[in-house]
C-alpha positions as CSV (number, residue, x, y, z in Angstrom):
1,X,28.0,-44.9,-26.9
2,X,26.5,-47.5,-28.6
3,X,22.3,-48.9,-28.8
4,X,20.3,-51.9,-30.3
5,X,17.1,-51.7,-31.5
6,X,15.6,-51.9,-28.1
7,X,17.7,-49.9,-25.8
8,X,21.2,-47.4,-25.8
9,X,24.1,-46.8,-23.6
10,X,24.9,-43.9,-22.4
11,X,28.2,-43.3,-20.5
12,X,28.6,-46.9,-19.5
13,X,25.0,-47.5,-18.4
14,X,22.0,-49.0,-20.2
15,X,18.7,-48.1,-20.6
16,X,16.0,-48.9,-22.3
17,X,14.1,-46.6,-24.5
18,X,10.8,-46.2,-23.7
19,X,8.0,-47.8,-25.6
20,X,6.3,-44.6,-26.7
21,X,8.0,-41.6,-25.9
22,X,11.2,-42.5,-28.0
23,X,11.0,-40.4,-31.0
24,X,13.7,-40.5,-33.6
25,X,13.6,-37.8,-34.1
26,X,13.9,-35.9,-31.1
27,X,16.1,-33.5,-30.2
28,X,16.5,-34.0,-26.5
29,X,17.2,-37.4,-24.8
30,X,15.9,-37.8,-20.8
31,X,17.3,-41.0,-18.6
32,X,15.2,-42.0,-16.1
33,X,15.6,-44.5,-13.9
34,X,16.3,-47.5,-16.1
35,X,14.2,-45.8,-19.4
36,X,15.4,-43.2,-22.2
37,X,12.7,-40.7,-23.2
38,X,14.1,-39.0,-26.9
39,X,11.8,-35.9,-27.2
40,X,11.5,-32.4,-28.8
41,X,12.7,-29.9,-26.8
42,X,10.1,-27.5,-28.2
43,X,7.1,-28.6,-26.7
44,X,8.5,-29.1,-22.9
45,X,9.7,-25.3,-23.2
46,X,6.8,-24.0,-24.1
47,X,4.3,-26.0,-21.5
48,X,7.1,-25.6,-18.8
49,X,8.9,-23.1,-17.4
50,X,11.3,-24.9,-14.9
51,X,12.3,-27.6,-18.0
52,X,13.1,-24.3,-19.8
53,X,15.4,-23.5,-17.7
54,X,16.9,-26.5,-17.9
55,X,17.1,-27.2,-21.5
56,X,18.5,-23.8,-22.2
57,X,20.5,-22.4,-19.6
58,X,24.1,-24.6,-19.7
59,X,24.1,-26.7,-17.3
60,X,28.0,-27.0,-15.4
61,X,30.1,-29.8,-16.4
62,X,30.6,-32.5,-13.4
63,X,34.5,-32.6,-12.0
64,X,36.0,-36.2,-12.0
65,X,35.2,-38.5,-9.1
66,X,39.1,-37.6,-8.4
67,X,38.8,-33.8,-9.3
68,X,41.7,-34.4,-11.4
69,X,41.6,-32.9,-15.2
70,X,39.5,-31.6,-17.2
71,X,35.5,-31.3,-16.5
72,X,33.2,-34.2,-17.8
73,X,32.0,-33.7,-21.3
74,X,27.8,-33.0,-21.2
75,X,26.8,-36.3,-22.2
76,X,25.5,-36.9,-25.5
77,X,23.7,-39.9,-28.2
78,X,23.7,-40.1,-31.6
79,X,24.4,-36.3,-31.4
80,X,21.9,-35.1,-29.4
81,X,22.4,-34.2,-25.5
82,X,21.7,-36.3,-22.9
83,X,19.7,-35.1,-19.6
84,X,19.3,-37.1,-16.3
85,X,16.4,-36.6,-14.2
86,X,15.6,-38.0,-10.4
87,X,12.2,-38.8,-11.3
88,X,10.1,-42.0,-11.4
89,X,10.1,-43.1,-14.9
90,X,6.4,-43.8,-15.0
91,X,5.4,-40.3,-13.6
92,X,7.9,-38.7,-16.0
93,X,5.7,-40.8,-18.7
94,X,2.4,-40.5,-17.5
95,X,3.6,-36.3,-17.4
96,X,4.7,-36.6,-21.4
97,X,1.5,-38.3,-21.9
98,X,-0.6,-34.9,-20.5
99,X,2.0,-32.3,-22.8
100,X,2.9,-34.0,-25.7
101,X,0.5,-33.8,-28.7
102,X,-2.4,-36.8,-28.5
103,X,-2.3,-39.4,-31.3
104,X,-5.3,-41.4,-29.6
105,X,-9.0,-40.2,-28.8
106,X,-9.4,-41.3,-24.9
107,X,-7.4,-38.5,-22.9
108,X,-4.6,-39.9,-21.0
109,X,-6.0,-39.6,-17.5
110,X,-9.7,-40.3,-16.0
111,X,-11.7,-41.1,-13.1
112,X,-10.8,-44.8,-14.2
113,X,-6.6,-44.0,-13.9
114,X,-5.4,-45.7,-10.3
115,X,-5.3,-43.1,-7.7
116,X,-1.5,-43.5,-7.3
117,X,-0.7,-42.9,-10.7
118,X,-2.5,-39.6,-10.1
119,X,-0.3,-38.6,-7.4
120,X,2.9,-39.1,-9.0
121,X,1.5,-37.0,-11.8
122,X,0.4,-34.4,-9.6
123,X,4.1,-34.4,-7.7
124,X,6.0,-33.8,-10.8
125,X,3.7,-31.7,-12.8
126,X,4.0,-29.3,-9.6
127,X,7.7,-30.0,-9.7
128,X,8.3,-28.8,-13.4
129,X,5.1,-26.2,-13.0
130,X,3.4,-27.7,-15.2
131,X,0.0,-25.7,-13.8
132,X,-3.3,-27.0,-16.2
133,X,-2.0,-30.7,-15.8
134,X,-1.2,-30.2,-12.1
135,X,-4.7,-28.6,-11.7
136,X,-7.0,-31.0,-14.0
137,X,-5.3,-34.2,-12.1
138,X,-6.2,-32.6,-8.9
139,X,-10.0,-31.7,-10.0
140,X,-10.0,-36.1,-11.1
141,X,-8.6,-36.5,-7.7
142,X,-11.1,-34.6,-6.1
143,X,-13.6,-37.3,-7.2
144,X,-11.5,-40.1,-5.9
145,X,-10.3,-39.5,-2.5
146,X,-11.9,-38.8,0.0
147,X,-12.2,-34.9,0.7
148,X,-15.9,-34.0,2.1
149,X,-18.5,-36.8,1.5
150,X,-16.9,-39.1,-0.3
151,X,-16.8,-42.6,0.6
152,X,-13.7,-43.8,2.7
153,X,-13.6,-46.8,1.1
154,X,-11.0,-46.1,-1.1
155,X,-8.8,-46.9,1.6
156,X,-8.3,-50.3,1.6
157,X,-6.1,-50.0,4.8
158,X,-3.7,-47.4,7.0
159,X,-0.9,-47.7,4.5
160,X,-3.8,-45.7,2.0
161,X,-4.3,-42.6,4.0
162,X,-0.6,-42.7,5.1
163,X,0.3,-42.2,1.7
164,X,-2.1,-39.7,0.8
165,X,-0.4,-37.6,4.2
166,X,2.5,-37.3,2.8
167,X,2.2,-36.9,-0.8
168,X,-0.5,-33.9,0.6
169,X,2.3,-32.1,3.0
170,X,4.4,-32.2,0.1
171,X,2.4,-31.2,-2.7
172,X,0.7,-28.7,-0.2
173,X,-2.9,-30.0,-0.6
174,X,-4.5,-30.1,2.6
175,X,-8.1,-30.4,1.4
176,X,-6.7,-34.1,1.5
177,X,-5.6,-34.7,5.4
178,X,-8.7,-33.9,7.6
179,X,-10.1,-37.3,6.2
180,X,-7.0,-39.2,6.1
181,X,-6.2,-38.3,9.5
182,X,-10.1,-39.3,10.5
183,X,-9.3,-43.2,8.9
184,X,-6.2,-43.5,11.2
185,X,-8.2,-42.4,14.0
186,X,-11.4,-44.8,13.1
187,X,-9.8,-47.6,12.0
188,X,-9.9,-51.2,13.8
189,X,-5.9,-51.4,13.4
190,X,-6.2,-55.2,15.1
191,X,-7.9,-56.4,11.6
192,X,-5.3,-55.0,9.1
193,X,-1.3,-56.9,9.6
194,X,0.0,-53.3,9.8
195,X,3.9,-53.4,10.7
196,X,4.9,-50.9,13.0
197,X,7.0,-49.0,10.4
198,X,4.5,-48.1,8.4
199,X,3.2,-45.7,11.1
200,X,6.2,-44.7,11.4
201,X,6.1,-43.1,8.0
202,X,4.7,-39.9,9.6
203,X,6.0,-37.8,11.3
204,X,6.5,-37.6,14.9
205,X,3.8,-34.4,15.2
206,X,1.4,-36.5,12.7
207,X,1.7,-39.5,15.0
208,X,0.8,-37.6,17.9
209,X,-1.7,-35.5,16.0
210,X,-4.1,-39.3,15.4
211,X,-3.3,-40.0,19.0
212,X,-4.6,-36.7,20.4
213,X,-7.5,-36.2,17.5
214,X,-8.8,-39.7,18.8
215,X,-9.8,-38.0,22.2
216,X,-11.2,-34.8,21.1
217,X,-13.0,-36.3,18.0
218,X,-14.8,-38.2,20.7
219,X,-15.1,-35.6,23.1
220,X,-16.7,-33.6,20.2
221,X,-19.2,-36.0,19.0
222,X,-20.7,-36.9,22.7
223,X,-21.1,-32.9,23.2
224,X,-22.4,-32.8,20.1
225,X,-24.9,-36.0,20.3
226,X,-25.7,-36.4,23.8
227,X,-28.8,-34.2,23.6
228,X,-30.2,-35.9,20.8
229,X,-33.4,-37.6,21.9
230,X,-32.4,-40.9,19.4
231,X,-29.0,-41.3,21.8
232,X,-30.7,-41.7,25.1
233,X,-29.4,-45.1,26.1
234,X,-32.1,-45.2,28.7
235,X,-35.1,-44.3,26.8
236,X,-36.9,-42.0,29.3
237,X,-36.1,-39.4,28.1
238,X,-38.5,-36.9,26.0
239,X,-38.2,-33.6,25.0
240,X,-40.6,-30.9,26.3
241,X,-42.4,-29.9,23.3
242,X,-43.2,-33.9,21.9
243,X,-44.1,-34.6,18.7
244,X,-44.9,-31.7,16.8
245,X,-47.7,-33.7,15.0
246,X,-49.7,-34.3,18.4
247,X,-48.9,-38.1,17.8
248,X,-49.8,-40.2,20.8
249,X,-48.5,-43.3,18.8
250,X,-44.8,-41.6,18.0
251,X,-42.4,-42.1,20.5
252,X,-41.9,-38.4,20.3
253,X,-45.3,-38.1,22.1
254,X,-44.7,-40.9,24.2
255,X,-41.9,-42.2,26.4
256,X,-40.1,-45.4,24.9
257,X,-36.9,-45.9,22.3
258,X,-36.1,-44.7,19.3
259,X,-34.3,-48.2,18.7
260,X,-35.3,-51.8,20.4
261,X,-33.0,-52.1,23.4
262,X,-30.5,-54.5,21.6
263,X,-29.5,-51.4,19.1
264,X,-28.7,-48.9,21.6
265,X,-25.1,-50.0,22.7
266,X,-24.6,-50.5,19.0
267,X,-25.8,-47.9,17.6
268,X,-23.8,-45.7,20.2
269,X,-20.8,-47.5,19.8
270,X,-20.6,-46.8,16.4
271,X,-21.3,-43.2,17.4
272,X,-17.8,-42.4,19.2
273,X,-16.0,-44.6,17.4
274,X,-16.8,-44.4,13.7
275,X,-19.2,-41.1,13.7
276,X,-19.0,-40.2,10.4
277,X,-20.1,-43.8,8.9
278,X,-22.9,-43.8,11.7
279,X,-24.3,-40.0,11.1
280,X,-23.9,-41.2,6.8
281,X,-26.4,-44.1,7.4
282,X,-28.8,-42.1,10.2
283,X,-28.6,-39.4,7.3
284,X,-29.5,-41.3,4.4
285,X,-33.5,-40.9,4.2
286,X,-33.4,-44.1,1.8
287,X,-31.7,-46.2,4.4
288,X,-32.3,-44.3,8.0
289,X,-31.6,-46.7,10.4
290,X,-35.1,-48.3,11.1
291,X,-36.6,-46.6,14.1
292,X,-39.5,-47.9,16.7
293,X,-42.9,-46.1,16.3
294,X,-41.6,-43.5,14.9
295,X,-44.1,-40.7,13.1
296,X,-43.1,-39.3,9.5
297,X,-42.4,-36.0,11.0
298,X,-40.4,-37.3,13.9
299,X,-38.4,-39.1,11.5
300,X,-37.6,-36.9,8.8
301,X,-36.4,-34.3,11.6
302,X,-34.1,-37.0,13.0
303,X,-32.6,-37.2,9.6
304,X,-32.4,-33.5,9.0
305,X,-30.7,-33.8,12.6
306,X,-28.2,-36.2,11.8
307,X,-27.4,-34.9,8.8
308,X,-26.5,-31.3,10.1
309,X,-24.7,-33.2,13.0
310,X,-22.1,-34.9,10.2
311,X,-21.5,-31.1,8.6
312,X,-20.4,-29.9,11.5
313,X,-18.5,-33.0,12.3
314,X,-17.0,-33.1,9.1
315,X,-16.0,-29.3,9.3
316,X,-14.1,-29.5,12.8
317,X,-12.1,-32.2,11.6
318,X,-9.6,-29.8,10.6
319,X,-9.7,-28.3,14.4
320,X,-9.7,-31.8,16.4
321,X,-6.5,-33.1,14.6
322,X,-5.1,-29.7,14.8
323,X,-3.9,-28.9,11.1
324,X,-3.9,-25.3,10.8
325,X,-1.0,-25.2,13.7
């Protein structure tokens, strides 16, 4: 087994020692992919109970390829053992980072750390139970993906939410699909160059789960918007009681449209097919969607409206795409 300055070679095979987490000191070596982590055994035991099993029950020596002879000989470097793991070298990193003693002031992972950095760290910190680090990248996480309000546009396009699916069915973080599931179902697949595969990356259930969420999410919003007095696409309709303010000026107290009549197939066909984005902006008192003669009081309960309409929305999603089956 022989090394330069950069990199050593373990049973044949080279890797490269990693930039930071190669202390020469260590008592413990790690290959990962095509990196060498030389650690101290010490603090992975004490932050992790599934590396402490590994680092101190004997592990079984492997059998030859041709199961002739003697066991292999646990592999070892400069006279310390050698450990390899299946992990993605920058997770396993990005994990040492979060239990290893800080030398730097800025903590290793923030708001500002790429969201699929995050998720690798989240997948093996739950693998090696790892608990604190699994649960304060979840809580950054949280902040990032979309979950209850936030914004979807952290999805750049269906590969995004794919992703987050099945990192979340492994990990076992549903807070994470309702919304994921809801971009698949919204999204204008014709302007993204989406290769068939990459739906294909769910499963078979989860495929048919945005097919058949599609229909009910729709069915749900019309049932749920249809007696709204802003969705009337005709604009004679008025509800009994009119304006509560007595305002012969507010459409309320009058019969006309809450919208000019070149808004009303727009605004309802951004209704049933992107509800969420429509109820957000109807919602959003400092950017309601301009309405026509319209009283103060007539508008502020359109918002409050709206606004409950997306809560309940946004709580069924679970129901329509059918995730507690």
């Amino acid at each position: 087994m022989s090394h330069s300055s950069n990199s050593i070679t373990v049973d044949g095979t080279s890797y490269r020692k990693h930039q930071k987490h190669w202390y020469n000191d260590g008592n413990i070596i790690f290959t990962v992919e095509n990196s060498a982590f030389r650690v101290f055994k010490s603090f992975l035991i004490r932050r992790s109970e599934v590396m402490a099993i590994v680092l101190t029950v004997p592990q079984p020596n492997e059998p030859p390829e041709d199961n002739q002879g003697p066991p292999n000989q646990q592999s070892m470097f400069d006279g310390v053992p050698v450990v390899s793991l299946a992990d993605p070298a920058r997770d396993f990193a990005l994990l040492l980072d979060m239990i290893l003693p800080q030398t730097c002031a800025s903590p290793p992972i923030s708001s500002e750390t790429p969201w699929g950095q995050l998720l690798g760290l989240v997948q093996i910190a739950q693998k090696y139970g790892v608990d604190d680090v699994m649960a304060q990248t979840v809580a950054i996480l949280d902040g990032i993906l979309p979950t209850a309000d936030n914004d979807l546009a952290v999805y750049t396009g269906p590969t995004d939410p794919i992703c987050i699916i099945e990192w979340a069915l492994r990990c076992n973080l549903p807070q994470y699909l309702p919304l994921a599931f809801y971009y698949l179902t919204t999204i204008q697949w014709s302007l993204h160059n989406i290769d068939l595969r990459t739906i294909q990356r769910l499963r078979p259930t989860d495929q048919v789960r945005i097919q058949h969420g599609r229909a009910r999410l729709q069915s749900e919003v019309i049932k749920l918007a249809v007696t709204r007095w802003e969705n009337n696409c005709v604009g004679c309709y008025r509800p009994e009681k009119g304006c509560p303010s007595r305002d012969r000026s507010c459409w309320m107290g009058y019969e006309g449209k809450a919208w000019d009549a070149d808004s009303n197939e727009e605004r309802w066909t951004n209704l049933l097919l992107h509800p969420l984005e429509e109820l957000s902006k109807r919602a959003d008192d400092r950017q309601a969607i301009p309405l026509s003669s319209i009283c103060n009081t007539c508008r502020q309960e359109f918002i409050d409206a709206n606004r409950r309409m997306k809560r309940d929305l946004r709580k069924r999603l679970g129901e329509i795409f059918s995730l507690n089956e």
